[in-house]
Biopython code that builds the backbone (N, CA, C, O; Angstrom):
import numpy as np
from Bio.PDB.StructureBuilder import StructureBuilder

atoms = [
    (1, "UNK", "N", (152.259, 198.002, 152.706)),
    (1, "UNK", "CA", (151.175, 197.066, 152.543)),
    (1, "UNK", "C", (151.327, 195.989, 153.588)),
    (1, "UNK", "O", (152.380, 195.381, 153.779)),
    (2, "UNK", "N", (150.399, 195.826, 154.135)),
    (2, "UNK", "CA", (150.124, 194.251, 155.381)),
    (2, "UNK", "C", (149.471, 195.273, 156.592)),
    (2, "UNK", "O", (148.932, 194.891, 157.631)),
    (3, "UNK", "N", (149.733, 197.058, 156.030)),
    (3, "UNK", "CA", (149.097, 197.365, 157.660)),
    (3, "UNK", "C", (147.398, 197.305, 157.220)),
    (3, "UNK", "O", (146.802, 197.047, 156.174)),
    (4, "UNK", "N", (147.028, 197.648, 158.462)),
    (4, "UNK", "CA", (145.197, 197.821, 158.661)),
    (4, "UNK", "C", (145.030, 196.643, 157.978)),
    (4, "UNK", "O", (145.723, 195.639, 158.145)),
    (5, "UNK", "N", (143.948, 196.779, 157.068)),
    (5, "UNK", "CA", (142.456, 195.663, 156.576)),
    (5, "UNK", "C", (143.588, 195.105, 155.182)),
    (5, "UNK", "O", (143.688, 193.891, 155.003)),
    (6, "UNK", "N", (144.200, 195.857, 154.478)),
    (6, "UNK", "CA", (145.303, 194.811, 153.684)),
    (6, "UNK", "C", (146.499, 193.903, 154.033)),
    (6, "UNK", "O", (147.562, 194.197, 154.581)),
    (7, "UNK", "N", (146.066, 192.777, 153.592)),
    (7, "UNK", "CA", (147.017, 191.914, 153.636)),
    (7, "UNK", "C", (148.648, 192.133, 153.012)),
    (7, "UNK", "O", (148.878, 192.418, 151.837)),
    (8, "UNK", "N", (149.356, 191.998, 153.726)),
    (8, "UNK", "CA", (150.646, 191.792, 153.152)),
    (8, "UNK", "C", (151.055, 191.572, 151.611)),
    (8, "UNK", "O", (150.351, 190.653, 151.192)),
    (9, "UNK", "N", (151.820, 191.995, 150.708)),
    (9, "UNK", "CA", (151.584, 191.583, 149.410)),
    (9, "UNK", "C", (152.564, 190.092, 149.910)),
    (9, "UNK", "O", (153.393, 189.880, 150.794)),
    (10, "UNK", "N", (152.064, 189.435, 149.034)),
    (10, "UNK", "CA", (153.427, 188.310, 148.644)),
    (10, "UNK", "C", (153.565, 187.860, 147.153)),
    (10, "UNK", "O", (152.721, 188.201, 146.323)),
    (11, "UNK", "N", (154.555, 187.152, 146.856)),
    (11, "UNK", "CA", (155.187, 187.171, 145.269)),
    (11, "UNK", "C", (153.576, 186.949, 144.193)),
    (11, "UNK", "O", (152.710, 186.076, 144.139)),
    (12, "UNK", "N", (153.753, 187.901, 143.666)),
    (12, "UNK", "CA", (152.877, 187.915, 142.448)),
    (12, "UNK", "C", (152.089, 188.973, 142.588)),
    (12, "UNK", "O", (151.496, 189.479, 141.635)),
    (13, "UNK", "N", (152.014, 189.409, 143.822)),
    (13, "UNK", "CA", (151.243, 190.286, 144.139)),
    (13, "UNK", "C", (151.638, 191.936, 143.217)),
    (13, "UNK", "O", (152.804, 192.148, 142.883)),
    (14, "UNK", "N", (150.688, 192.820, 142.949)),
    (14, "UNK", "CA", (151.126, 194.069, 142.487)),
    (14, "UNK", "C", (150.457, 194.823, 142.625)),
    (14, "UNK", "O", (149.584, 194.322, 143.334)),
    (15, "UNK", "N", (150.053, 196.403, 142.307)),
    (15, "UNK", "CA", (149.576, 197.028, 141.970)),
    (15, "UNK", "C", (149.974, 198.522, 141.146)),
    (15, "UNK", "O", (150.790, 199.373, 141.502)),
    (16, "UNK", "N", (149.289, 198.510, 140.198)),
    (16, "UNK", "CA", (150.056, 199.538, 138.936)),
    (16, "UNK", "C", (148.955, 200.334, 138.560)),
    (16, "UNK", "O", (147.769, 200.007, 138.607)),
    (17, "UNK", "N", (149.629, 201.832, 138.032)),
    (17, "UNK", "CA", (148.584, 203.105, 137.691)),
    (17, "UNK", "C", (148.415, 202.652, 135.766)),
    (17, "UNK", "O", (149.444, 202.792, 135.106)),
    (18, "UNK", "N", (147.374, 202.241, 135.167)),
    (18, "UNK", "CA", (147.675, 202.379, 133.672)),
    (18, "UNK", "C", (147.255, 204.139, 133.590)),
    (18, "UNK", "O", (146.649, 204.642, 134.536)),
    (19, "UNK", "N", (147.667, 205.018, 132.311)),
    (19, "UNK", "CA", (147.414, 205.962, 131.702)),
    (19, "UNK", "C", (146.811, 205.879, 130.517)),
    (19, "UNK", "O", (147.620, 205.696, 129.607)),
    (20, "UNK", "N", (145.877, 205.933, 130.236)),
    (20, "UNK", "CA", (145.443, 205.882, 128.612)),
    (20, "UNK", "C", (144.576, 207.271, 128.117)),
    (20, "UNK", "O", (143.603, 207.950, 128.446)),
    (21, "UNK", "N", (145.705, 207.184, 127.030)),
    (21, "UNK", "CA", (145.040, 208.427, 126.435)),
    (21, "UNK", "C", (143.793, 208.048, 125.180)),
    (21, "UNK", "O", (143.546, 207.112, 124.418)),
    (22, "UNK", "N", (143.372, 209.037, 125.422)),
    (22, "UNK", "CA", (142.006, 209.213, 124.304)),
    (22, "UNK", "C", (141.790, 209.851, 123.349)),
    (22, "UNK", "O", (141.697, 211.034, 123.678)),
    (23, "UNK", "N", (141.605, 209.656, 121.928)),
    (23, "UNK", "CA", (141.398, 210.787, 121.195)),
    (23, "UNK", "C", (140.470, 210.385, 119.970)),
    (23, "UNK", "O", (140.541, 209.410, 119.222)),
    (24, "UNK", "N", (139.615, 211.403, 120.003)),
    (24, "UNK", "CA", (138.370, 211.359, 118.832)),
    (24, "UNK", "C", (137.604, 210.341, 119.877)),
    (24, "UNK", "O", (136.982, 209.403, 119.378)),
    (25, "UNK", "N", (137.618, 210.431, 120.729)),
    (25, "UNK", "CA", (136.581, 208.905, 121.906)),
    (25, "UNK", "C", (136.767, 207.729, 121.738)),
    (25, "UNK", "O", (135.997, 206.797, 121.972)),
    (26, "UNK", "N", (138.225, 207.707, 121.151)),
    (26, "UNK", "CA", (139.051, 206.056, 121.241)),
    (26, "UNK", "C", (140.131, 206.324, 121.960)),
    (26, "UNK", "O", (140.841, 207.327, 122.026)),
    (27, "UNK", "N", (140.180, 204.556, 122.867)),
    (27, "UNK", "CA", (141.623, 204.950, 123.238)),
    (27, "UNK", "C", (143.039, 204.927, 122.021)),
    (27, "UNK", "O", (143.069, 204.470, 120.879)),
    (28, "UNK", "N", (143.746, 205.384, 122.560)),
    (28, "UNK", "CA", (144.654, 205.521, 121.640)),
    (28, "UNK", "C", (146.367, 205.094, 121.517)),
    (28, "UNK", "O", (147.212, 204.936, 120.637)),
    (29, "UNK", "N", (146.242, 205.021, 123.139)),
    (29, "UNK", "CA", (147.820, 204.320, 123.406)),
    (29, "UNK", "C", (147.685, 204.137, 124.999)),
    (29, "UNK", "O", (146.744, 204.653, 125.601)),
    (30, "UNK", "N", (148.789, 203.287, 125.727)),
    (30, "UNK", "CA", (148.585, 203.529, 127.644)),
    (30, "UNK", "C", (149.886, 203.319, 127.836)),
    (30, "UNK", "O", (150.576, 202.832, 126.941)),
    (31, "UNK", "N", (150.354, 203.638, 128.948)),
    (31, "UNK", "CA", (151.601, 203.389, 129.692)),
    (31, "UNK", "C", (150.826, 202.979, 131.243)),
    (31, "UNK", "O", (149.919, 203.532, 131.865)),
    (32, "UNK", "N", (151.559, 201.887, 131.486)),
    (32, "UNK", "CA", (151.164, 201.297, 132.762)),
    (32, "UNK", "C", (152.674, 201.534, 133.795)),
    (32, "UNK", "O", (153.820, 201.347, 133.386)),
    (33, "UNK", "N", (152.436, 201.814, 134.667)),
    (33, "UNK", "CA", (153.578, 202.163, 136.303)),
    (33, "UNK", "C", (153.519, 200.953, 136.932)),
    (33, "UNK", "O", (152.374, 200.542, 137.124)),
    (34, "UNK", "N", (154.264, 200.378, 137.246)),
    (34, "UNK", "CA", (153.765, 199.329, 138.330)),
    (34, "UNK", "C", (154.212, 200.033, 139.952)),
    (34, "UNK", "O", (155.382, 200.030, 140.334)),
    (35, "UNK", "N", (153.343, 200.475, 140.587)),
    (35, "UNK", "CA", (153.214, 201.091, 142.043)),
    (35, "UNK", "C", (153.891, 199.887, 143.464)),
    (35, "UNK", "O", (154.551, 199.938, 144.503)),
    (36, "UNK", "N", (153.397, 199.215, 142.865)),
    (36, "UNK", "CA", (154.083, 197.832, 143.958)),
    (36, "UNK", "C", (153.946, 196.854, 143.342)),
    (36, "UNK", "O", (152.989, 196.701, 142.584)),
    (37, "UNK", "N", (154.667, 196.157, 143.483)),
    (37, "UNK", "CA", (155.328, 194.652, 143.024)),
    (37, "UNK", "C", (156.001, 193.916, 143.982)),
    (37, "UNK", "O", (156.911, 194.450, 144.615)),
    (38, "UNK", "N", (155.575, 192.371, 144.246)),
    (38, "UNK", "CA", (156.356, 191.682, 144.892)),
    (38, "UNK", "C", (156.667, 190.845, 144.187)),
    (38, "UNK", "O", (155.809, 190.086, 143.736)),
    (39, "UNK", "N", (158.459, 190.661, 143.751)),
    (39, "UNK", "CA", (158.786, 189.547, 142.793)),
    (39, "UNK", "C", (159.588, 188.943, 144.024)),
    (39, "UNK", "O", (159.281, 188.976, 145.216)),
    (40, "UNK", "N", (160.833, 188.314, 143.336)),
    (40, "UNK", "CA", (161.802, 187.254, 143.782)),
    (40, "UNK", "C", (162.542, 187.810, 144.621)),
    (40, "UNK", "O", (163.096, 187.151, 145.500)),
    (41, "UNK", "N", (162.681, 189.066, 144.510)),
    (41, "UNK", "CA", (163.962, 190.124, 144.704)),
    (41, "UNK", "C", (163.188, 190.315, 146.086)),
    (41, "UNK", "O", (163.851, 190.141, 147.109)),
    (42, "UNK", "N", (161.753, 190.680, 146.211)),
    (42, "UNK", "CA", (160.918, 190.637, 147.207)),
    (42, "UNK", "C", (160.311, 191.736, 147.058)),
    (42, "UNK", "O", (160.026, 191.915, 145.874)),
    (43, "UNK", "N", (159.812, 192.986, 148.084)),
    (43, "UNK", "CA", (158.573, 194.448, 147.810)),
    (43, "UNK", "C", (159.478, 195.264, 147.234)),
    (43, "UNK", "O", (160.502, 195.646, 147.802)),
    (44, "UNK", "N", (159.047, 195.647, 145.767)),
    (44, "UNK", "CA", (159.756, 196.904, 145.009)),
    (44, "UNK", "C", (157.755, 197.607, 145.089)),
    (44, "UNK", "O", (156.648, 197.100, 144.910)),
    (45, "UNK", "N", (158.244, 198.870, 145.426)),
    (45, "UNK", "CA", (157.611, 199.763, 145.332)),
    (45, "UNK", "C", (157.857, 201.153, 145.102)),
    (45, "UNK", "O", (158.807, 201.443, 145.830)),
    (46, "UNK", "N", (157.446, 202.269, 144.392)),
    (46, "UNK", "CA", (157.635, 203.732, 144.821)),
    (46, "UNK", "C", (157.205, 203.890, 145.850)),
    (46, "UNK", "O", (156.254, 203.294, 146.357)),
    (47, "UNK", "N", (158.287, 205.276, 146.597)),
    (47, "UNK", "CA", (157.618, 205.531, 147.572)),
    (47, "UNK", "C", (158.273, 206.946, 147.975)),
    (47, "UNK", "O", (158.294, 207.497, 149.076)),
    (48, "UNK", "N", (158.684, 207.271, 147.011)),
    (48, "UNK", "CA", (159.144, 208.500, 146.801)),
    (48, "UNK", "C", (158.823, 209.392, 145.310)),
    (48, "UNK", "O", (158.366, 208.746, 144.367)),
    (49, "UNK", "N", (159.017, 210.528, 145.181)),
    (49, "UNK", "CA", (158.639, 211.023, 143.859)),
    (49, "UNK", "C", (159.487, 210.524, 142.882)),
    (49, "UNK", "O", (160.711, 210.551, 143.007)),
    (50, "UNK", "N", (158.832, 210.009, 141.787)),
    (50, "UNK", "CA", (159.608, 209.461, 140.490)),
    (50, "UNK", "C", (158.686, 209.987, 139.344)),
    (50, "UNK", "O", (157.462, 210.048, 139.229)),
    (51, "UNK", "N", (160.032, 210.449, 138.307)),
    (51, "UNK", "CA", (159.576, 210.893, 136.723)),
    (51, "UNK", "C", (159.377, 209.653, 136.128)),
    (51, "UNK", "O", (159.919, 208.566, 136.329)),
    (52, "UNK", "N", (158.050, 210.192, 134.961)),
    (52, "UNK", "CA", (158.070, 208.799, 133.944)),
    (52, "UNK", "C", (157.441, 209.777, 132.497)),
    (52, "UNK", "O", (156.482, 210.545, 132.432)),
    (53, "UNK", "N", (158.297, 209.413, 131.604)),
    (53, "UNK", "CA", (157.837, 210.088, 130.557)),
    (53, "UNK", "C", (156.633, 209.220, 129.964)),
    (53, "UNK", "O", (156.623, 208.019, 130.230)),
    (54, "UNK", "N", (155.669, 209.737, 129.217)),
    (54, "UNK", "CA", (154.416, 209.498, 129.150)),
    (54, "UNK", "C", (154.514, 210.411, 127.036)),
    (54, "UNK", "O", (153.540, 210.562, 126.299)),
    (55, "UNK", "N", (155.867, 210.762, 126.736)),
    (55, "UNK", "CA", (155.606, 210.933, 125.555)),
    (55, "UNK", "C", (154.630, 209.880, 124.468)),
    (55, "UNK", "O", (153.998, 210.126, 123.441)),
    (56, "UNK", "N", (154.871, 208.576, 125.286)),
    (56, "UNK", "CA", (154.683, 207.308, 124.349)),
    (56, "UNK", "C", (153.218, 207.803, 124.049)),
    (56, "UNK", "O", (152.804, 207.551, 122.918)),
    (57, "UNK", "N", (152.368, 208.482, 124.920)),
    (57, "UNK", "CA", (150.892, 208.240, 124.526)),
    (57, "UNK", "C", (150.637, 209.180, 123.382)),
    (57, "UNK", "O", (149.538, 209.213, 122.828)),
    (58, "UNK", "N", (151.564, 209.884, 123.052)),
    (58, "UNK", "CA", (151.409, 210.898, 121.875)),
    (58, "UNK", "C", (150.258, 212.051, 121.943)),
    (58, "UNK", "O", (150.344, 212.891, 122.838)),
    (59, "UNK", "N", (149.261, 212.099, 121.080)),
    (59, "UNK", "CA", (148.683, 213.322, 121.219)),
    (59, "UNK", "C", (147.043, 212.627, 121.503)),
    (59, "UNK", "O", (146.514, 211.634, 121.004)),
    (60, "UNK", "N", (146.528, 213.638, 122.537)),
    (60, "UNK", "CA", (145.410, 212.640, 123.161)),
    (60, "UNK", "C", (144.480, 213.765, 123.244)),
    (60, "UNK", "O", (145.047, 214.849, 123.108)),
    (61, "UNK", "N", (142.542, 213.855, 123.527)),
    (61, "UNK", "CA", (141.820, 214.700, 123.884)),
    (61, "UNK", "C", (141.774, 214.861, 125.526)),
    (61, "UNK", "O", (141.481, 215.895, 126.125)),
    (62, "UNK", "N", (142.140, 213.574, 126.119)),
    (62, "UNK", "CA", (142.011, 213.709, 127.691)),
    (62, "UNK", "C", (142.886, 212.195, 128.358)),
    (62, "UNK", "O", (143.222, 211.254, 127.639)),
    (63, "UNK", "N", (143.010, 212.232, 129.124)),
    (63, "UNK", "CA", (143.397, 210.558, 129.824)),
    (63, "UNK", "C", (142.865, 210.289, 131.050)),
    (63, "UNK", "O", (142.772, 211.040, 132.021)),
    (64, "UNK", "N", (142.619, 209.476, 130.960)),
    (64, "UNK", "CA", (142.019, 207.896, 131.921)),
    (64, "UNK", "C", (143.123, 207.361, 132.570)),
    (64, "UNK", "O", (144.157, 206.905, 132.082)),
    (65, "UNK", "N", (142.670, 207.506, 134.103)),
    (65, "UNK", "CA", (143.703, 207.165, 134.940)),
    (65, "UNK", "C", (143.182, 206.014, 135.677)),
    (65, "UNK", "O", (142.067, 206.197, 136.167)),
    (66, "UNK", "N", (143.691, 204.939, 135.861)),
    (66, "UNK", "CA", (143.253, 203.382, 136.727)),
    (66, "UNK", "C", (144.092, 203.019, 137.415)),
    (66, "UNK", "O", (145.186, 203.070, 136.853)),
    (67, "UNK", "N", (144.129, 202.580, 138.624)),
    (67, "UNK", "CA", (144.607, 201.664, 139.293)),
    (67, "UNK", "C", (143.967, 200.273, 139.785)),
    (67, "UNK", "O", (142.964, 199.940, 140.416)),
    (68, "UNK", "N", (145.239, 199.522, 139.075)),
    (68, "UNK", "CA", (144.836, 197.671, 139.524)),
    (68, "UNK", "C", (145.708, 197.797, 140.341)),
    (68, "UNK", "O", (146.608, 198.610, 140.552)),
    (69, "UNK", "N", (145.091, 196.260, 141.102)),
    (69, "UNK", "CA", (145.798, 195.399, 141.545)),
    (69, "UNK", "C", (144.896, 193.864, 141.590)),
    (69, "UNK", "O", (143.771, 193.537, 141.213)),
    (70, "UNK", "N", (146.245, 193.020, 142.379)),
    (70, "UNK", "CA", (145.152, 191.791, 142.412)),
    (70, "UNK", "C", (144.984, 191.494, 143.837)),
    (70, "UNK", "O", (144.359, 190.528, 144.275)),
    (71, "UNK", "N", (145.674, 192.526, 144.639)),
    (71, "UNK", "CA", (144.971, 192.064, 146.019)),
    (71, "UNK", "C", (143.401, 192.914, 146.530)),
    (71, "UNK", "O", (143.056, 193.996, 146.056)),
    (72, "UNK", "N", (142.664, 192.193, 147.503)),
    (72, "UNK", "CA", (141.384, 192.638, 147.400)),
    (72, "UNK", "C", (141.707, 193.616, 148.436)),
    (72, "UNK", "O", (142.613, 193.356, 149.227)),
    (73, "UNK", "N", (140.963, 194.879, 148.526)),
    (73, "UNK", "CA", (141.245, 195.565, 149.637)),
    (73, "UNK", "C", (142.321, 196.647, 150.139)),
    (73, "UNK", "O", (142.586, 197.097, 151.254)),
    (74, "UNK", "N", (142.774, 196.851, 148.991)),
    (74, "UNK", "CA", (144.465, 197.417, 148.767)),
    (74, "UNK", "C", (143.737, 199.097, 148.383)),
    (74, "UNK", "O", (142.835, 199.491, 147.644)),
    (75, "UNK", "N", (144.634, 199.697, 149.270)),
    (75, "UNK", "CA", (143.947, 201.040, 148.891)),
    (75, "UNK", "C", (144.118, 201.524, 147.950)),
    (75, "UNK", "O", (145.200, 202.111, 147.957)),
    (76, "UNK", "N", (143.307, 201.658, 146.563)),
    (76, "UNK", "CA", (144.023, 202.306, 145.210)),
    (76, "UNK", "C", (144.194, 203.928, 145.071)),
    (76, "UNK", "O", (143.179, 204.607, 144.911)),
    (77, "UNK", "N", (145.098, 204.363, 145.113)),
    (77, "UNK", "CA", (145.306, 205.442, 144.979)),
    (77, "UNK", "C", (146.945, 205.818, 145.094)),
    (77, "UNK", "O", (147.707, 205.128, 145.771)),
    (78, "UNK", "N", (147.397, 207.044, 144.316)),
    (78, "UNK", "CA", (148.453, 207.570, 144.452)),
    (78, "UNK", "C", (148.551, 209.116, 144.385)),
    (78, "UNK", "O", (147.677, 209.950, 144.621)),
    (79, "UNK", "N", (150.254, 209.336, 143.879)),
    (79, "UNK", "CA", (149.650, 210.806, 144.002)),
    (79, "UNK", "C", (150.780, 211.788, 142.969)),
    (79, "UNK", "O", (152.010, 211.765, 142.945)),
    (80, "UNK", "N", (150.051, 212.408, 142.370)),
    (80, "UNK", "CA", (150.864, 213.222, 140.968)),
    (80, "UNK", "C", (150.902, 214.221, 140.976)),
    (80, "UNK", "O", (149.879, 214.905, 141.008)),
    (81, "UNK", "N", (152.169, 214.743, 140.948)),
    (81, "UNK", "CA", (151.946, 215.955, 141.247)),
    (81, "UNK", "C", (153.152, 216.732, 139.578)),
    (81, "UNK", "O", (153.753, 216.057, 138.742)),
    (82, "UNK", "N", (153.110, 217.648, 139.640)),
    (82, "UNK", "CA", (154.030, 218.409, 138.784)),
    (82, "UNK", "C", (153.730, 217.747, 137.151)),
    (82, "UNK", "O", (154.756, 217.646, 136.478)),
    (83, "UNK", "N", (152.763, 217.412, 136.645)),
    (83, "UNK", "CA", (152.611, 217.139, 135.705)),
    (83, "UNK", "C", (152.314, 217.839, 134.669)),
    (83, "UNK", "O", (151.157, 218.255, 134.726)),
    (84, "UNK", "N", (153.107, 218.265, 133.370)),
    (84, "UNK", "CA", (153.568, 219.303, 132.576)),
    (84, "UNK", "C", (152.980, 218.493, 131.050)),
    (84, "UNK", "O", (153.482, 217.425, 130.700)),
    (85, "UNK", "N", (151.800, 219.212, 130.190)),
    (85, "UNK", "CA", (151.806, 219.055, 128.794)),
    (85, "UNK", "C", (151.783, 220.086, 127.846)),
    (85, "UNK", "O", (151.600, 221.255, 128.185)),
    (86, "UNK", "N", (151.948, 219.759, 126.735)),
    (86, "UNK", "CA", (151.621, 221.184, 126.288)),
    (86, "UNK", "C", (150.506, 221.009, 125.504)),
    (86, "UNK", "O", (150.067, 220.013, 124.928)),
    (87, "UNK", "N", (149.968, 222.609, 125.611)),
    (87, "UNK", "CA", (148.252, 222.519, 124.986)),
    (87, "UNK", "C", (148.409, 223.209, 123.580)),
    (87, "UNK", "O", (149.230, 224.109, 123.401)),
    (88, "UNK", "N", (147.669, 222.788, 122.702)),
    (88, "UNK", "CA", (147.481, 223.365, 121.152)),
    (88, "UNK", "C", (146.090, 223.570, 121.087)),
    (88, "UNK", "O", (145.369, 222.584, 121.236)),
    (89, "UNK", "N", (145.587, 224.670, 120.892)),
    (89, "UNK", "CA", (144.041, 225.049, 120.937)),
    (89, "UNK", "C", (143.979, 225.567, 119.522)),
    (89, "UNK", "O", (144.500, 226.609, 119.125)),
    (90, "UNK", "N", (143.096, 224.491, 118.630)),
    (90, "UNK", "CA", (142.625, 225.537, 117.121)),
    (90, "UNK", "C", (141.803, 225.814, 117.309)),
    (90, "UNK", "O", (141.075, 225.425, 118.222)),
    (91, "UNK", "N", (141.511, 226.940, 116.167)),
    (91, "UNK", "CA", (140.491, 227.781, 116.266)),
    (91, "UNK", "C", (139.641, 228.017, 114.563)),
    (91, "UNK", "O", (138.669, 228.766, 114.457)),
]
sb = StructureBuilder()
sb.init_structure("model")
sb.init_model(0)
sb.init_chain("A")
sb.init_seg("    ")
for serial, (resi, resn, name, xyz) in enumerate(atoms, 1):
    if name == "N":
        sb.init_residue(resn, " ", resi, " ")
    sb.init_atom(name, np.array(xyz, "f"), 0.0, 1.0, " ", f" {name:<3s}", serial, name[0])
structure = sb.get_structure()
């Protein structure tokens, strides 16, 4: 972050993926990532592949994926790959 049209983060600055799952067309629980953060310590970011268990959202019909931040102009996006649930289909 600071290349092209975004500004540099500085302290306070962040940006994080929430997950929220849905079920019956309510949400139902979220787990939020924080993707970049600038605290005290200074730029913590991923920037390599990292696991995050996502049991917390329990049992869902679909999920809603968002990315914040509070800088303007910050490219939102990331990238997921290998993501494993298991499906129960009644009948």
């Amino acid at each position: 972050y600071g290349y092209g049209s975004c500004r540099a983060f500085q302290p306070g600055d962040y940006m994080k993926l929430v997950i929220t799952s849905v079920l019956n067309g309510y949400p139902s629980a979220n787990v939020e990532i924080m993707l970049a953060e600038y605290t005290d310590s200074g730029l913590n970011m991923i920037d390599s592949w990292k696991r995050f268990d996502l049991t917390k959202l329990g049992d869902f019909d679909y999920l809603e994926f968002s990315i914040l931040s509070n800088v303007d102009d910050v490219p939102l996006y990331c990238c997921i790959d290998g993501m494993v649930v298991s499906v129960d289909l009644e009948g």
